[in-house]
C-alpha positions, 0 to 999 in steps of 0.5 A: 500500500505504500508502494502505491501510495508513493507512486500516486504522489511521484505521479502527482509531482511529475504532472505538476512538474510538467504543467509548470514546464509547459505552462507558457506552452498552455497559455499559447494555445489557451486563447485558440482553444477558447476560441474554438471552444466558444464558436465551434463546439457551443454551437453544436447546441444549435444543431439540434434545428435539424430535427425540429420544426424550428420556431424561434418563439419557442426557441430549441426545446419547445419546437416540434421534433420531427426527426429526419423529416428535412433529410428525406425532403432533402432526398427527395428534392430535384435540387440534391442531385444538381447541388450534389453534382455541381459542388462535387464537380467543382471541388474535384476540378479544383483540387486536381488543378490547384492541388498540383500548380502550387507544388510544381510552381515551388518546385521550379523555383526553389531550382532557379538560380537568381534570387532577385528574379525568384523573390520577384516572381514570387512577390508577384505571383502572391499579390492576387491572393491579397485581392479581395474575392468581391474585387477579384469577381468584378474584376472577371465580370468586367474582363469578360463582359461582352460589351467592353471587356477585354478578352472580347475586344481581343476576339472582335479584333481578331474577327470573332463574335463576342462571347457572354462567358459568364451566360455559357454554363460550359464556360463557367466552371473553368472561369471558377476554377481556373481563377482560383489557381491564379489567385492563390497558387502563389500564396499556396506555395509558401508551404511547399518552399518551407518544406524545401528548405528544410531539405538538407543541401548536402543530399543536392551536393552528393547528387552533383557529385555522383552526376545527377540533373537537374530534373533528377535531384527534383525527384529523388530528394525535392519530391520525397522530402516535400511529399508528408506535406503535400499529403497532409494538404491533400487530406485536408482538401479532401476533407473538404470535398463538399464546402466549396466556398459561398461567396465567390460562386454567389457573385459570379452566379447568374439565372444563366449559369445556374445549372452548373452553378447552384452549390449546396451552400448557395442553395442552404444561402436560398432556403434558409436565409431568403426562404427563411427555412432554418430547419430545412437549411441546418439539415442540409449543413449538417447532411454536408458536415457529416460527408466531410467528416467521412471523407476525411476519415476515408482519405486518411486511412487510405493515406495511412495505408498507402504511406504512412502518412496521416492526420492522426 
């Protein structure tokens, strides 16, 4: 019982001697975990919505509980499959096109031999991400509007017909997608350089040495040493496969282009804030969280399994 006894107290002492250790460590993440705590787990009281017939009269506890009636109705609604097809699509084409840019773009110049035209091509191609989303998308209207937009006036000068590229649902999710690549494929690649600099310069050195070009040193030692990195990013962005952002797609939507446009969190936008159908919207958003989270799940077994690199 002694024994016992000494090796609670010895416990004790440890954890406190720890704490104490750490303790500037605690007081760092404390303000972030308040944060979080306060805006990502009390809200969670809220989800409740989703299975009530909400009336803010009687707040959460006194609405009608309906059970999964607005998931069925959802099911059963013309607008899931398009919703469902449309953000799918879109986050898919994003991720196969800006997932791989912003690495090989890092890639090319991390081997580029200036510094001076490396820092600039690299301070040029970060400006676009400090452009605000409202300002980038009126800057995409008026570029391609067919009256005075330049890219038409390129073509008429050429002999061509104008074109209403933002009416052209085949236009449309390139100019989405392709826009996003430009504005954020150089702030995307800061990670990637940070992971090149880790990299230990005598692995480039020995390469040298035993012969090996320039495309072969990118990879056998630039392309393995940034892959954990580039996993992780791609798990995350997986994770994410169904929240494809509200506001850009809102200010580039139109009647015209809204067959291939209209996203789940534009139509939560529509149902719950202009239909004021909280109950319905929440379901949908939670139908959409909890696909994430499955998806993030399977993605990083799948990543766990194939090369041991994983979010946990």
């Amino acid at each position: 019982m002694k024994k016992q006894n000494t090796g609670k107290v010895h416990d004790n002492k440890t954890f406190v001697q720890k704490l104490k250790r750490d303790f500037p460590l605690i007081l760092f993440v404390l303000p972030g975990l308040i944060i979080t705590f306060i805006y990502s787990y009390i809200p969670m009281y809220g989800v409740q919505i989703a299975f009530r017939k909400y009336n803010p009269n009687k707040g959460f506890m006194g609405s009608q509980w309906v059970g999964l009636q607005h998931f069925i109705r959802f099911f059963n609604s013309p607008y899931f499959t398009t919703t469902i097809k449309n953000t799918f699509v879109l986050s898919i084409y994003s991720i196969i096109v800006g997932f791989p840019i912003p690495i090989i773009f890092a890639l090319m110049l991390n081997s580029f031999r200036h510094k001076k035209y490396r820092k600039l091509v690299q301070t040029v191609t970060y400006a676009p991400n400090f452009i605000s989303t409202v300002v980038m998308c009126g800057m995409l209207i008026l570029f391609l509007s067919p009256s005075v937009g330049i890219i038409n006036n390129v073509i008429k000068s050429l002999g061509g017909d104008a074109v209403n590229f933002m009416a052209e649902e085949k236009f449309w999710r390139h100019i989405y997608v392709w826009s996003g690549v430009w504005q954020g494929m150089g702030w995307s690649s800061v990670i990637y350089f940070a992971a090149l600099s880790g990299i230990s310069p005598e692995l480039h050195e020995a390469a040298i040495c035993d012969g090996a070009t320039k495309f072969q040193r990118i990879r056998y030692i630039d392309l393995p040493g940034i892959l954990p990195t580039a996993t992780i990013l791609l798990i995350m962005s997986c994770g994410s496969v169904l929240s494809v952002g509200f506001e850009k797609v809102f200010l580039l939507q139109n009647d015209l282009n809204k067959g291939v446009s209209e996203v789940i969190s534009t139509y939560v936008y529509q149902v719950g804030l202009i239909d004021r159908n909280l109950s319905y919207s929440s379901a949908i958003g939670l139908f959409n969280s909890a696909v994430n989270a499955v998806m993030l799940i399977v993605v990083n077994k799948i990543s766990d399994k194939l090369s041991g690199t994983s979010l946990w």
